[in-house]
N, C-alpha and C positions, 0 to 999 in steps of 0.2 A: 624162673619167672621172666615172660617179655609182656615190654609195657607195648602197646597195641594202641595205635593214632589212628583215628578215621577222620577224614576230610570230606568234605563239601555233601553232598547227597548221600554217601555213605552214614555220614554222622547223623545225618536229620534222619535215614532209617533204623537205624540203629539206636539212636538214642542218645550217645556220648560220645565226648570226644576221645575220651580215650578209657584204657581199663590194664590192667595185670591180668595177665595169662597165665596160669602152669598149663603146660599140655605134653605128651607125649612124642608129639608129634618131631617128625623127622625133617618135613621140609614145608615152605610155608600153605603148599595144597594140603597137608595135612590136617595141618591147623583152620584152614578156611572148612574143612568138612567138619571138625568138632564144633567149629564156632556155629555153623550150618545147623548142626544136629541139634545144637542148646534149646532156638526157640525159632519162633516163624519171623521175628524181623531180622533175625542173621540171615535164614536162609531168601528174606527178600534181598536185602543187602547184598550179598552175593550170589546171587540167585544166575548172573551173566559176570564169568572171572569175564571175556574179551571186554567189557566194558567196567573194567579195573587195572587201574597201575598198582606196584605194590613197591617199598622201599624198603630194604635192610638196614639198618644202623645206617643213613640217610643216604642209600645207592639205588640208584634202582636196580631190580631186579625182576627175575621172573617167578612163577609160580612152583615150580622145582626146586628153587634155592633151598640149600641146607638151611635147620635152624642153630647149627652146631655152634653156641657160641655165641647167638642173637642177643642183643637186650631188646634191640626196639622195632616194630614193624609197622608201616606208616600202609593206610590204602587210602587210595585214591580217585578222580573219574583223570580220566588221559586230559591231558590241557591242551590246551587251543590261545590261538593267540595270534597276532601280526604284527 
């Protein structure tokens, strides 16, 4: 099981802030395409990975990363700031 954080516009499409996953999946694209598959506010949600960050147990990361070993995967929109 990985516990699954969505932040800012993510959360408001999706609906929550966070949720428990099992999945299959090998690395976190995989997982973004089951989440995809579920229902149609996943696949708005991620509808554009390039306007998404994504964190491993609180690193960033990219879209490739293994889930070998994950508890927690956080997404995000890219921050901004000065």
């Amino acid at each position: 099981m990985i516990d699954v954080l969505y932040f800012a516009w993510v959360r408001e499409r999706i609906g929550l802030p966070k949720e428990r996953v099992e999945s299959q999946a090998t690395t976190v694209r995989e997982l973004v395409e089951e989440l995809r598959a579920r229902e149609e506010r996943y696949e708005a949600a991620f509808a554009d990975l390039s306007a998404l960050r994504v964190a491993v147990d609180q690193e960033l990361a990219d879209f490739d990363a293994p889930l070998a070993g994950v508890r927690e995967l956080a997404f995000f929109p890219p921050m901004t700031g000065g």
